[in-house]
N, C-alpha and C positions, 0 to 999 in steps of 0.2 A: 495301583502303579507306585514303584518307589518312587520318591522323588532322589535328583540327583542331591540335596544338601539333606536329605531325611535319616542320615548315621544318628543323631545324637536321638531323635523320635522316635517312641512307644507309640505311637497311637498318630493315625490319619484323619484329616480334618474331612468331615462330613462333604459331598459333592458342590452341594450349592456354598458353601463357605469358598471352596475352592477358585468357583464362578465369579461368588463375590470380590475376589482376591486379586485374579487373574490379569493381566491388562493384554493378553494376547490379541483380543479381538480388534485392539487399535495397533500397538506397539508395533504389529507384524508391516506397519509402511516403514520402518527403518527396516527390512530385511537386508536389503541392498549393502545398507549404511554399516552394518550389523557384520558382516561378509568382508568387508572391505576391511575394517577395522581387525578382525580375525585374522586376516590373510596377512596384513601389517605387523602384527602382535607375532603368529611361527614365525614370520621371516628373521624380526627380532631375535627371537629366542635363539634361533638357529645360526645366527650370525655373532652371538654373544657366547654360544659355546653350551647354553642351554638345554636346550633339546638338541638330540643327535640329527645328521644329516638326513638318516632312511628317515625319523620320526618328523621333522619336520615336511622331509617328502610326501611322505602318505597323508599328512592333513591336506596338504597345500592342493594335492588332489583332491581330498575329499570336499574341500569349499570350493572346488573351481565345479564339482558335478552339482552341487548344492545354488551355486550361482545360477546354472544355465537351468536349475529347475524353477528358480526363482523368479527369472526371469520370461518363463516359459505358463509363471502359473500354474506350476504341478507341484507345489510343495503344500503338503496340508498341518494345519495347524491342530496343537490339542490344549485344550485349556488344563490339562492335569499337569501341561510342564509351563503352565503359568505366561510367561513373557519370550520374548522373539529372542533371549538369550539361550534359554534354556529348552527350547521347541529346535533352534538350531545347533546344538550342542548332543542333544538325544539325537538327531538326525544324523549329526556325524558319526557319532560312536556306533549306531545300529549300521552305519554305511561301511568304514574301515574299521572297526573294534576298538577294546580295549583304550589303541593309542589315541582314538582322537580326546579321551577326556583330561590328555596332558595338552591340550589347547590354550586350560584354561589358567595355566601355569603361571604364578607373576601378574594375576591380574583378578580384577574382584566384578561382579556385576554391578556392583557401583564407578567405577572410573568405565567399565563398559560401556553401559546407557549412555553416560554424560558425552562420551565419545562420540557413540551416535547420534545424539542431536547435536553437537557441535559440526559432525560431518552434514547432516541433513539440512539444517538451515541455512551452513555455505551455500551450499547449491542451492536452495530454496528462495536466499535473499539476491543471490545473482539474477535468477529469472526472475526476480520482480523489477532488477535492474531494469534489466533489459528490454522488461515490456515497459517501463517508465520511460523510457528513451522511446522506441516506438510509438507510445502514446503523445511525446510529445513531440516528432516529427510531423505526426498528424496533425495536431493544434498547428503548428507554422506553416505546414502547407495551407490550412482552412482560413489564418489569418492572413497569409499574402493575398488569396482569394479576394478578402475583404478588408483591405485595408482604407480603403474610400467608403465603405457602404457605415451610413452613418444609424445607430442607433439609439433610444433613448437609453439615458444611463440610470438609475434610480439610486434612491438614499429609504430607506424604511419602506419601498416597495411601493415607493411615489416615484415618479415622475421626475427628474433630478437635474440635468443635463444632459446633452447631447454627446454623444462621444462615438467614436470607430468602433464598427463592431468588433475588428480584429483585437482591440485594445483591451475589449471585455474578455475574448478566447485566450488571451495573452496573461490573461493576471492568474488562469488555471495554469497557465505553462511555466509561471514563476514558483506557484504550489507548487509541480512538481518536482520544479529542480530540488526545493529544499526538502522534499523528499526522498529524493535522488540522494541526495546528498547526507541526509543521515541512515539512511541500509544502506550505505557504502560507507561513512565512519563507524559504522556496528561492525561491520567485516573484520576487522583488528580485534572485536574484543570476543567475536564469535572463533575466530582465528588462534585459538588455543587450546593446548592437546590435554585434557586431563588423564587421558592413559597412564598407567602406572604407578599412580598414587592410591592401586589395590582398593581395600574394602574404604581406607583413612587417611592412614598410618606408612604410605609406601609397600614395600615389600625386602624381604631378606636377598631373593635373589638376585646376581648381578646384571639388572636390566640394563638398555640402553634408553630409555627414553627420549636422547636426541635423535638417535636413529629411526624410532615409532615414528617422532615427529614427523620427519624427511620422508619416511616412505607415503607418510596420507598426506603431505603434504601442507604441516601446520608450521607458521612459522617462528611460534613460541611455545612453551611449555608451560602448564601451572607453578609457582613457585615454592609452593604448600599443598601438601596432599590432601589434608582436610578440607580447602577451599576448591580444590579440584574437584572432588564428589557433591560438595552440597551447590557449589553455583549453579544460581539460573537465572545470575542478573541478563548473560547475554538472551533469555528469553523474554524477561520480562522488556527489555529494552525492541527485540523484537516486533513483540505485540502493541508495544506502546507505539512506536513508528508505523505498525500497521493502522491504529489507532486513530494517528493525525492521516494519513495519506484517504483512510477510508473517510475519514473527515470533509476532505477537501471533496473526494467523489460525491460525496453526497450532501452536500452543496450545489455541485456542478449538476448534479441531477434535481434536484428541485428548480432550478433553472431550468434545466431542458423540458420538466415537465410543467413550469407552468408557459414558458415560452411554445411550447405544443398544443394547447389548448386552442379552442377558436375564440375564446375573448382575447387570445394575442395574436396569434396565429403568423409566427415571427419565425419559426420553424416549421419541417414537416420530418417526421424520422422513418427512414427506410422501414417497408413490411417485414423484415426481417430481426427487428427488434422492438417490434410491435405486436400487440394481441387484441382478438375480438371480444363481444361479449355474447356470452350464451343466450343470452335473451333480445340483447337492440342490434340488430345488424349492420346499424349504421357508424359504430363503435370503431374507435382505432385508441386502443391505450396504450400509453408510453411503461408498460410494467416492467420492461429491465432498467427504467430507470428509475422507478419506484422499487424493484427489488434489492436493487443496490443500496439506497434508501435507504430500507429496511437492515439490509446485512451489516450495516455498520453496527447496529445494535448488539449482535453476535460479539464481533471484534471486540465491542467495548468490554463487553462480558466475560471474553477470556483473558482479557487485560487486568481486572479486576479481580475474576478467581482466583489469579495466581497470585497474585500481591495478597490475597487474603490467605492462600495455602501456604504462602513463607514468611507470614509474621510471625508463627508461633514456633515456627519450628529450629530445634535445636541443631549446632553441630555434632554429627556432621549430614549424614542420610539417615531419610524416614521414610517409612511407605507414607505418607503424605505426598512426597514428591512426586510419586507414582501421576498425580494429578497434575503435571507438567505438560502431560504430551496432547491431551484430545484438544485443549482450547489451539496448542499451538499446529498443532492438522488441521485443524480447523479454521484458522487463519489463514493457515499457508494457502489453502484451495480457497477460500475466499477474496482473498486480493489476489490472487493472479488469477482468477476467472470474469473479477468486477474490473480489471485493469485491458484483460479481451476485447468484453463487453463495450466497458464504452468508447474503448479505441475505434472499434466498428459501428458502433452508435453515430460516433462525430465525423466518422470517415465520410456515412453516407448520407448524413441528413441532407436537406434541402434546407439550402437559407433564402425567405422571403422579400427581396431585398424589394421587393414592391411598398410590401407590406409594414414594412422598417420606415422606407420615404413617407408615406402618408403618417405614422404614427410621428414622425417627429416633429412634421408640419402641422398636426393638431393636437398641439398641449405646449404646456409655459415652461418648458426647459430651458426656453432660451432667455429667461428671465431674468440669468446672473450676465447677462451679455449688458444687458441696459444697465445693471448698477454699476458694471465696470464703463462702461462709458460716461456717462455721469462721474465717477469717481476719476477717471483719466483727466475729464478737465474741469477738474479743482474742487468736486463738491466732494463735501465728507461723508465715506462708505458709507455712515450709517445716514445719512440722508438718502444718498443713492436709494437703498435699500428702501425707505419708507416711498418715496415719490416713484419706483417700481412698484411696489405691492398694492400702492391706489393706479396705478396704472392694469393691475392685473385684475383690482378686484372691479374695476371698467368695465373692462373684458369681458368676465364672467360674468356680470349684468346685462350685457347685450346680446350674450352666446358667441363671443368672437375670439380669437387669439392677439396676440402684440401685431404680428404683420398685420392684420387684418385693420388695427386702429389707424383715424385719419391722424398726420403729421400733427393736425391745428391741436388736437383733443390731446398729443402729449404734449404738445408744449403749454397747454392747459396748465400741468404740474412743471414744468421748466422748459425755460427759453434756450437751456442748455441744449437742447435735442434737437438737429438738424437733419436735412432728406437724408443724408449716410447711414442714418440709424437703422433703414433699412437691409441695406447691406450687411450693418455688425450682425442685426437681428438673424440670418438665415443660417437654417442651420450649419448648411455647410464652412461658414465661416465661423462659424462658432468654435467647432470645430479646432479647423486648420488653425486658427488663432492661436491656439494652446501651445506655443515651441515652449513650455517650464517642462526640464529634464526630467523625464519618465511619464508626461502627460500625455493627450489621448490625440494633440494635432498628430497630423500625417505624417509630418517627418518626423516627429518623436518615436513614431509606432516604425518607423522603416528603421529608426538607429535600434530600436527596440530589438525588433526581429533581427537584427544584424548581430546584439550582441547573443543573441538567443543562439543561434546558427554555430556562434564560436562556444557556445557550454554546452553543445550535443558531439561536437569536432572534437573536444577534449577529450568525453567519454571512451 
């Protein structure tokens, strides 16, 4: 088969070099992208005086039959015309003849491509928006739920303090605003059109490039034709933010999985994001949240390939860059299938709130309750601190907890400690105690949620 740039070639490259070459077998999820940009480009033309009126006509049909095959899944791909540029370019011409290959008039496959993923990751970073907003409607409904149900809090995966469970689902929900909030600062710099800046260099004809702009709807244009074909900061910047957010997920998921276990047994997650085992029947594992887990590893991976495929490479475009698109497909359907996931994960779990009460009523979380009380009247924290610690390691010599020690036995270590100490001691006042702004008492966590409620209203 000729190729369509094969004028200056004696000689065709063997079949599997082609294969080798080819990036059809991913590229082809820009078709869409691909189409839209086309359809943008005759309009140009045709409005600049470019291409004539019929010529412009008979394209604009021919990507509109091309769309709905697209769309339809009847359009087949061929790796001898390499990329979804040129797979959709032979389609036209073999559709309406001749004119469709003045399509490609004023414009290079290099400011094409770059088009296309500027087009695809718009849409792309929006639905992660959007499921980041959903996901964290969920967390606020699950934290009003429990905003009184008290849990242990941990420091290095001990035993730490007492705190609201809502106040623990709530520090994922901060994660994700700044989430939220950098794929929606990316939007601006994904929000520019390299259309037009050809193979480099521009082009001789008298384009409109503000008008490209306005039809696909970008609200700036590259400044420099050279930086228009080789950018791919907005990708890498992309994956990086997919990077942190998958970050956070898989966090969140080592928590749900080890809060799922029966040594905690603090949660239970719906059968429907759970799996058996082939062999113990009595098995329920939490494997989408150990998948997701995992998947961050991928993310990090495409974050990295790309930062190592554009150190070396010169201006302006190289088939290196060719290696732009698979990590970032592969992204894309990775956070927006782990951002599903655990949105339905946390919708239906079961919180143990039984289970929560016993755990905080046995173990010394409440241990910074006594050095603060001590330390309230007048003894110096780091005293507090020591006549605590021989108070706990009491405790743990007799198999008891703080509530559990008689009044006589702490005042043993100070006279400071009165029957009230009981009171400070419990968890639930431990707790409510806490009004220092952003902390874990009750009313912290209700202005909390309050301000939370007004950063999803913005949205």
């Amino acid at each position: 088969m000729t190729k369509l740039w094969g004028g200056r070639f004696q000689k065709s490259a063997e079949a599997w070099v082609d294969e080798f070459g080819a990036s059809i077998g991913f590229d082809q999820q820009l078709v869409l992208e691909d189409l839209e940009g086309s359809v943008a480009h005759v309009t140009m033309l045709g409005a600049t005086g470019i291409l004539p009126a019929a010529d412009v006509e008979a394209i604009l049909g021919g990507l509109a039959q091309l769309k709905e095959k697209a769309i339809a899944g009847e359009l087949e791909f061929s790796v001898a015309n390499e990329d979804i540029h040129l797979n959709l370019e032979k389609m036209l011409i073999d559709l309406i003849g001749p004119v469709g290959g003045k399509l490609h008039t004023g414009r290079s496959r290099n400011d094409q491509v770059a088009t296309d993923m500027h087009l695809f990751l718009k849409k792309r970073v929006q639905e992660a928006i959007d499921l980041i907003v959903t996901f964290q409607e969920t967390l606020l409904e699950k934290a009003q739920e429990h905003i009184e149900t008290i849990a242990p809090g941990y420091t290095h995966l001990q035993r730490a303090q007492p705190i609201s469970f809502a106040h623990h689902l709530m520090a994922y929900f901060w994660m994700l605003e700044r989430d939220k909030q950098r794929f929606t600062e990316s939007v601006k710099r994904i929000d520019i059109l390299p259309l037009g800046a050809g193979a480099m260099a521009g082009t001789t004809f008298p384009i409109d490039r503000i008008k490209s702009a306005e039809l696909l709807g970008f609200t700036e244009v590259y400044a420099n034709s050279m930086d228009a074909v080789s950018d791919r900061d907005f990708i890498v910047e992309f994956l990086s933010n997919s990077s942190l957010l998958m970050a956070h997920l898989s966090r969140f998921a080592e928590e749900i999985i080890i809060w799922s276990t029966d040594e905690f047994k603090f949660i239970e997650l719906d059968d429907a994001f759970s799996t058996g085992s082939s062999i113990m029947p009595q098995k329920k594992n939490p494997d989408m949240a150990e998948l997701i887990r995992g998947k961050t590893g991928r993310v990090y991976g495409n974050l990295m390939g790309l930062l190592t495929v554009l150190k070396g490479t010169p201006l302006t475009y190289n088939k290196d860059m060719q290696e732009d698109k698979e990590g970032m497909f592969d992204t894309v359907h990775t956070i927006l299938g782990s951002l599903k996931i655990f949105e339905g994960m946390i919708r239906t779990m079961t919180v143990n709130t039984e289970r929560l009460h016993q755990a905080v009523h046995s173990d010394f979380s409440n241990a910074t309750e006594l050095a603060d009380y001590l330390a309230t009247k007048g003894m110096p924290f780091r005293e507090a601190h020591e006549v605590t610690g021989k108070l706990v390691f009491t405790c743990i010599q007799k198999g008891i907890y703080l509530l559990d020690l008689p009044l006589e036995e702490m005042q043993q270590e100070s006279k400071l400690i009165e029957a009230d100490i009981f009171d400070v001691l419990a968890p639930e006042a431990a707790v409510r105690r806490r009004h220092s702004l952003g902390g874990t008492g009750f009313d912290q966590v209700k202005i909390q949620i309050e301000k939370a409620q007004a950063c999803l209203q913005e949205h």
